[in-house]
C-alpha positions as CSV (number, residue, x, y, z in Angstrom):
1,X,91.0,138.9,101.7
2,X,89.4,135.5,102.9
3,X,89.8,133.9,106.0
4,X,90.0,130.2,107.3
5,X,90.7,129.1,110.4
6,X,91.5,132.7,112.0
7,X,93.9,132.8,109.1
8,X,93.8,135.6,106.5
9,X,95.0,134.8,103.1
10,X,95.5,138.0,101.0
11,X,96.0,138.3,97.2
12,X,98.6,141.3,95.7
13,X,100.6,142.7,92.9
14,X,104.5,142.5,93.4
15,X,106.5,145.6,92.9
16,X,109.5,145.4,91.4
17,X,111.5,144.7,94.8
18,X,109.3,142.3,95.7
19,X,109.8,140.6,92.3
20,X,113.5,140.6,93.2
21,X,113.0,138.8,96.3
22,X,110.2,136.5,96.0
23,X,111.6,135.1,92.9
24,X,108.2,134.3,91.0
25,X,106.6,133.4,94.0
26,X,102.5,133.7,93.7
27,X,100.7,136.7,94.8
28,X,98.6,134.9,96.8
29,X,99.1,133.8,101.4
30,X,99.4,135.6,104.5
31,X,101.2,138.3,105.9
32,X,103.9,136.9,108.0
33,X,103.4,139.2,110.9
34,X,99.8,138.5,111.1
35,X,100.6,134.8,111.2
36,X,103.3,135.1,113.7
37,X,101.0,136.1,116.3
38,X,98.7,132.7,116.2
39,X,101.4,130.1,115.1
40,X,105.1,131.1,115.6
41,X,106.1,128.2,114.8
42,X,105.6,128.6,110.9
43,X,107.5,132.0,110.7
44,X,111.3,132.5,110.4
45,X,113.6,135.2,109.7
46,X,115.2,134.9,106.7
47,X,118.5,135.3,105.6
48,X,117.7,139.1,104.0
49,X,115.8,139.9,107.5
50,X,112.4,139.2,106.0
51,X,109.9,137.2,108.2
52,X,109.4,134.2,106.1
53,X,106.2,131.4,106.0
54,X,106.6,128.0,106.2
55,X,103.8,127.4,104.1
56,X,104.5,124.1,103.8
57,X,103.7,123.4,107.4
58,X,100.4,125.8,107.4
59,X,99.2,123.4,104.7
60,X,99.4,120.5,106.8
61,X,97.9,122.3,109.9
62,X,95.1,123.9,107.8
63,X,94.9,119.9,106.2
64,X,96.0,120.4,103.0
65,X,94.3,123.3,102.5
């Protein structure tokens, strides 16, 4: 993993259910948990019960990043 700001960015290889619910997402950000304890305010439940990032807003915190 690398780390900036506190953050830890990770990198992995979807299995086939993750395929299924990322939808072609990248194999590349942070583990919502992890995140959830330093900025709650990015982090959501989503409709499937998963936490999900707003990664979106950690982009703009992080400054583009």
């Amino acid at each position: 993993y690398a780390e900036r700001d506190g953050i830890r960015f990770y990198t992995w290889e979807w299995n086939e259910k993750g395929r299924e619910i990322a939808g072609g997402q990248p194999a590349i950000g942070v583990m919502a948990d992890e995140l959830q304890e330093t900025h709650p305010h990015l982090v959501r439940i989503g409709p499937d019960g998963f936490l999900r990032v707003d990664y979106g807003g950690l982009a703009a915190e992080l400054g583009g990043a």
